[in-house]
N, C-alpha and C positions, 0 to 999 in steps of 0.2 A: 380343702373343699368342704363347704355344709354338709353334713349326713342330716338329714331328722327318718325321723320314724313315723311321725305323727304327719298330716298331710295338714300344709298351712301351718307352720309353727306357731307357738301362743293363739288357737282358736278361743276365742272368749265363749262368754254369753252362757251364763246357768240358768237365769232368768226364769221363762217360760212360766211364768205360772208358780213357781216355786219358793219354798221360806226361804230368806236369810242373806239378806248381802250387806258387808261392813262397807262404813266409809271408808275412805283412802285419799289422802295426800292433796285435799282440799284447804285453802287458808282456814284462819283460825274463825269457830263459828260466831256468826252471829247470836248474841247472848239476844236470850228469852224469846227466842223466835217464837217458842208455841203461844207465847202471851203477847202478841202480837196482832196486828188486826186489819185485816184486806180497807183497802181504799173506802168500800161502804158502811165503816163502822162493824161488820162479824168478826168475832173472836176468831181466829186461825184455826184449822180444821172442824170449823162447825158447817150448818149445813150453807150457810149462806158464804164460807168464805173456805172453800175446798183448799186441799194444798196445792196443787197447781194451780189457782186461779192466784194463792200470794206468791209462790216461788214466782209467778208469770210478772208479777208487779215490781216485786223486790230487783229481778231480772231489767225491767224498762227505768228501774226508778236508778241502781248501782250498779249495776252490768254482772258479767258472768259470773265471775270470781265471787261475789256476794251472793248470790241467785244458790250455787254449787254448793257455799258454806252456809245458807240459809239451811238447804237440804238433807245436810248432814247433822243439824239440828234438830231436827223435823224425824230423821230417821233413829235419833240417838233415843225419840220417848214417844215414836206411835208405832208399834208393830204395824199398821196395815200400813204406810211410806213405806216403813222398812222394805215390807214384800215385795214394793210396787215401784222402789226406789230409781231401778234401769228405767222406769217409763219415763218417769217425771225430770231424770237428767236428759232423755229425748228429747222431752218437749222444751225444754232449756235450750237445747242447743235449735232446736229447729227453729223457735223464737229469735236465738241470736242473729242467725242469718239472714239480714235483710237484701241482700242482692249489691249495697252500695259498695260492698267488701271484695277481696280477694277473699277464698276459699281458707286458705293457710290463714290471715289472719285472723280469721271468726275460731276456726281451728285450733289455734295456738292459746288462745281463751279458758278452753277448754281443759277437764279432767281425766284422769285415768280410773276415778270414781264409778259405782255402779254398772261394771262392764262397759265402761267407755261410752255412757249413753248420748249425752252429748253432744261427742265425736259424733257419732253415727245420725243425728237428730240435725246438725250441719249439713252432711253431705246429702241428707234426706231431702231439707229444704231447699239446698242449692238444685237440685232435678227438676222441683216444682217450680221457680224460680227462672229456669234456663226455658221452661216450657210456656208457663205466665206468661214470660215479660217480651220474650225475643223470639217465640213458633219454632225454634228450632228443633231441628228433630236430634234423637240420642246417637248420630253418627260414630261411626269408631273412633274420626279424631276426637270430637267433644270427651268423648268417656276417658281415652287415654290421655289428653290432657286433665285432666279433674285430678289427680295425686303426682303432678308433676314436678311440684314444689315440693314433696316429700320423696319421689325418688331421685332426685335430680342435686336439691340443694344438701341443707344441713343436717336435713332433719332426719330424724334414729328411725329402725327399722319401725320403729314401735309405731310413730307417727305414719309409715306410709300404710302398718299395716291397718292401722284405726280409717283412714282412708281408704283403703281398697274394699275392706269389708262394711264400710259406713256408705258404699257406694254400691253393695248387694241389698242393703235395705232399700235404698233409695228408689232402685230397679224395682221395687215389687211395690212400692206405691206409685211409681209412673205406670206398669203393666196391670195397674186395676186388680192386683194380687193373683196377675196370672203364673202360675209355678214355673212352667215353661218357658213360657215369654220373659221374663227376667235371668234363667238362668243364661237363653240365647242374648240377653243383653252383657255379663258378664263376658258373653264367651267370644268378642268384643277385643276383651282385653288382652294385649301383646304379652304382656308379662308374667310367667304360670305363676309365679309364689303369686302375685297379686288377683291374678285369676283366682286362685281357690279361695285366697281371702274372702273376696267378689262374691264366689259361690257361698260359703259359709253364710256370708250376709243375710244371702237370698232366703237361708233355710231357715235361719232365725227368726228372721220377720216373716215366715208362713207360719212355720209354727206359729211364734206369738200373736196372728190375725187371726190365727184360729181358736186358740185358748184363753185369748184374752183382746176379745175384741172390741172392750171397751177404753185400748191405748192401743186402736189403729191410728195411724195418721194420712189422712186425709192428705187431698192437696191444697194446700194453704190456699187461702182465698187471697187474691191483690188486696195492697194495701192492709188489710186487718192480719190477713198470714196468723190466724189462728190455730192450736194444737190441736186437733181431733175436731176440726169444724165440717162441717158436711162439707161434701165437694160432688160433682160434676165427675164420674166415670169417666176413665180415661181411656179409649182405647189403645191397647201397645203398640198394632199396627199404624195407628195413624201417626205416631212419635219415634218410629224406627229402631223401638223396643226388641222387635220382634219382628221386622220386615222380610227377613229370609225365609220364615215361615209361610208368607201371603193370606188374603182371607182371612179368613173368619174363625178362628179355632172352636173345638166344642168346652164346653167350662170344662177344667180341670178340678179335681176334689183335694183341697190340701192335705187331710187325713182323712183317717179312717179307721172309726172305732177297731172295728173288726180284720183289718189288716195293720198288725203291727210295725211291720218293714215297708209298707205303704207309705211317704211315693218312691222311697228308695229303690224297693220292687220294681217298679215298672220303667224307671227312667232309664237314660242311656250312662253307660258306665263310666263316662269319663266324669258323671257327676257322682257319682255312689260315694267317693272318698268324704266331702264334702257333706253328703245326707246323712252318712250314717254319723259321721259325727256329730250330727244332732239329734239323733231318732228318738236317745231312749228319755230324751223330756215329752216329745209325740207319747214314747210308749206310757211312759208313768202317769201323765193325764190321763190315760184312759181306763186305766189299772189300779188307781187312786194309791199313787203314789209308794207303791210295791217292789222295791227294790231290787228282793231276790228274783221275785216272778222278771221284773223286768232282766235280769241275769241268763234264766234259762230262756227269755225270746234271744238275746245275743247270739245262744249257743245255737241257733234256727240260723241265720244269717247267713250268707257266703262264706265260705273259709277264708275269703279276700279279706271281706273287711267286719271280720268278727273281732279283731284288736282294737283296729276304731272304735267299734258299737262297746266295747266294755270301756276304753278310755271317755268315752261319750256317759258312760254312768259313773265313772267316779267322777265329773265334772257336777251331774244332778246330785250325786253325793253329799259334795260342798253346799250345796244349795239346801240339801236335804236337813241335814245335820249343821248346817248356821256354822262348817267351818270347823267342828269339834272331831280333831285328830283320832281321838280313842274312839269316839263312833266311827269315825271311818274306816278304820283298822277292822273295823268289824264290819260293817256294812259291806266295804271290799272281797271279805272273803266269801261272800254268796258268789264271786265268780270260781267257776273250776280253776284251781291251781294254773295251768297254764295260762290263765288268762288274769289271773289277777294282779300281777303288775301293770295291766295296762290300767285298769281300774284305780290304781296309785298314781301311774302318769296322769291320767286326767284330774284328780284331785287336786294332784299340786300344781299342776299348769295352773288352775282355776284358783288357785289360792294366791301367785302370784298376777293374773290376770284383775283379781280385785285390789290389787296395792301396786300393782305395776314394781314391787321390792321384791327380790330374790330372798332374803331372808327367811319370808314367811315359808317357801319350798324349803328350805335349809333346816328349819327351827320341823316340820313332819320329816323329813328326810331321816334327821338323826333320830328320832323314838321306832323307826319300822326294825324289825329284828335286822340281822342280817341274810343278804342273801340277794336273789334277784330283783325282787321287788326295789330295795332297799338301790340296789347299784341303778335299776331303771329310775329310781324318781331323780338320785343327782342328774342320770342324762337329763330329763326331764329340766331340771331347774338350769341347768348349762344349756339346753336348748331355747328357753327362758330370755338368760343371759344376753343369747347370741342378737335376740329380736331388742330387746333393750338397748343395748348398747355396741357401737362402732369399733372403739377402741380395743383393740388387741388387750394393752397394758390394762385397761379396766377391767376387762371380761378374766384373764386371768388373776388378777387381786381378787375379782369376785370368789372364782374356784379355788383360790387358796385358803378358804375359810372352811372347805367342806371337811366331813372327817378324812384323815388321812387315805386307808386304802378305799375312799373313793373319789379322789381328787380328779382322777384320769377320766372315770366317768362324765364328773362335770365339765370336765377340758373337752372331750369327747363331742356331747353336746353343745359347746360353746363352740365350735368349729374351728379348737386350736391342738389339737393332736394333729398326730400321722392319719395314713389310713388304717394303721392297725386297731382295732378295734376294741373296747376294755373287755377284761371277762365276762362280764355279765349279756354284753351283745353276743359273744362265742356261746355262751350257752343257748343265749337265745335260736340262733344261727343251729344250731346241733336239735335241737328238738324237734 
């Protein structure tokens, strides 16, 4: 049976406002992209020819796969793409989606690039699309149909979960970025892994409306279905977002300078796993990006879910430090000792979350001394694994690469042990 630890195995998303995301496993780039020049004659990134207005061209002109590898061009020699990289595969994918497709097909287009943005930028447009085109309201069957082709058919966990949580974003541009109203749209969904997916979705895309409101996405306009074009206020109510709630709600506040654990604070618990695993990009924003300070808010938290909120900062970690192991090693131990393997779990989840390759978990794994941390991040990367790929036989070739005494770890995590537990969960377990 699956053990995780982490609630929502492989939660993505460092993004938020934050430095540093590599490419990943995009075709090979289109050469001299930045000396390249939009439809109206502007040099590419100038002011007349933005990089999403030519990713958006390159996109109608070659399709996905060129549009993605355009991107990875574009990020390889302008830091500000770099930063902004998850938006701009959003708006890609939410471009790809014209309505004439099956969901999976526009889907399967798609990268594991820049936190799956893509992904998430499909099931984004497919909501505004279901709404557009056809008045339908977001019924339970609608929602639970939307990733049926990924739990159902061929496809890896990987793909249903780039869907369930591409379909928490999508929920908070249908609910006019009510926090609420979309999480009761997730809550919807039949199936808990995919539920919290859903959830994580939701929180992401608050966050990022609130830090970075200039790659909200709107609801695509018929026909043009433009990225970030003004749109028409959606009520949630009127689209069965949120219908169990009735009326009218009072506006909800997505953050809050001065309430750190806000809105995790004040929601219902069954979302708390889900929020706080995003909080501490909320907290860093407001803190100007303070790592430790953001450590001892963690130590504030519930004693529930004070493991999340430190896995939650070594994820901004990654983001922080552009990916650089030895800063993270240090950046991590701002958490108290007990808590700073979770701060390693989220690292390396987010390391493989941008390559969607266990490897790159593998290759921190083995530089952490020994010890707990060190036995937590193989779980970590075997939990990885488990979402990756189907295959029994592959998941364990995977973990036979790890260092020896902590192969059981990664097996652990990949959900091919017993129930006995490796060492380092028994310690865990005792403290």
């Amino acid at each position: 049976m699956k053990r995780s630890y982490q609630i929502g195995a492989g939660v993505l998303l460092m993004m938020v406002g934050l430095p540093g995301v590599a490419p990943a496993q995009t075709p090979a780039s289109t050469a001299g992209a930045t000396s390249e020049r939009c439809a109206n004659g502007a040099r590419v990134l100038s002011g007349r020819c933005p990089a999403e207005t030519f990713l958006l061209e390159v996109l109608a002109r070659d399709g996905v796969a060129s549009a993605m590898a355009t991107l990875d061009e574009l990020v390889a020699s302008n830091e500000d793409v770099r930063r902004d990289a998850h938006g701009f595969a959003h708006a890609i994918g939410i471009e790809a989606y014209t309505g004439a497709e099956e969901v999976g097909e526009v889907f399967s287009r798609c990268t594991p690039a820049y936190q799956s943005g893509c992904y998430h930028g499909v099931i984004q447009s497919y909501f505004g699309h279901q709404i557009e085109h056809t008045g339908n309201g977001l019924d339970p069957s609608l929602i639970n149909a939307l990733c049926r082709t990924h739990r159902e058919g061929n496809s890896s966990r990987w793909l249903l979960f780039q869907c369930a949580h591409g379909m928490g974003h999508g929920l908070v541009m249908v609910a006019s970025g009510d926090l609420p109203g979309s999480l009761e749209g997730c809550d919807l969904v039949v199936e808990m892994w995919e539920r919290e997916a859903c959830y994580g979705g939701v929180f992401m895309e608050n966050i990022v409306r609130a830090t970075l409101p200039h790659h909200t996405v709107g609801r695509p306009d018929a026909g043009t279905h433009q990225h970030g074009a003004a749109a028409e206020p959606m009520d949630p109510h009127d689209h069965g977002v949120a219908g169990a709630a009735g009326g009218q709600r009072e506006p909800f506040e997505p953050l809050r300078a001065d309430e750190p654990l806000y809105p995790c604070s004040v929601l219902a618990t069954r979302y708390n796993p889900a929020c706080y695993q995003m909080q501490t990009s909320a907290i860093l924003h407001f803190n100007g990006q303070d790592i430790p300070a953001a450590a001892r808010v963690c130590t504030t938290a519930p004693a529930s879910y004070r493991e999340i909120c430190f896995q939650s900062l070594g994820r901004d970690v990654s983001a922080q430090t552009g990916q650089d192991h030895e800063r993270a090693i240090e950046l991590c131990r701002s958490a108290p000792p007990d808590y700073e393997p979770w701060c390693h779990i989220g690292y390396t989840k987010n390391l493989i979350d941008i390559t969607a390759d266990p490897a790159d978990g593998f290759a921190y794994c083995r530089i952490l001394p020994p010890g707990q941390s060190k036995g937590f991040c193989y779980i970590a990367v075997g939990e990885q694994i488990w979402v990756l790929h189907e295959s029994e036989e592959r998941r364990e070739a995977l973990c036979g690469v790890a260092e020896t005494p902590y192969v059981e770890e990664c097996r652990y995590g990949a959900g091919l042990a017993d129930d006995s537990p490796p060492p380092s969960v028994e310690r865990l377990g005792a403290r």
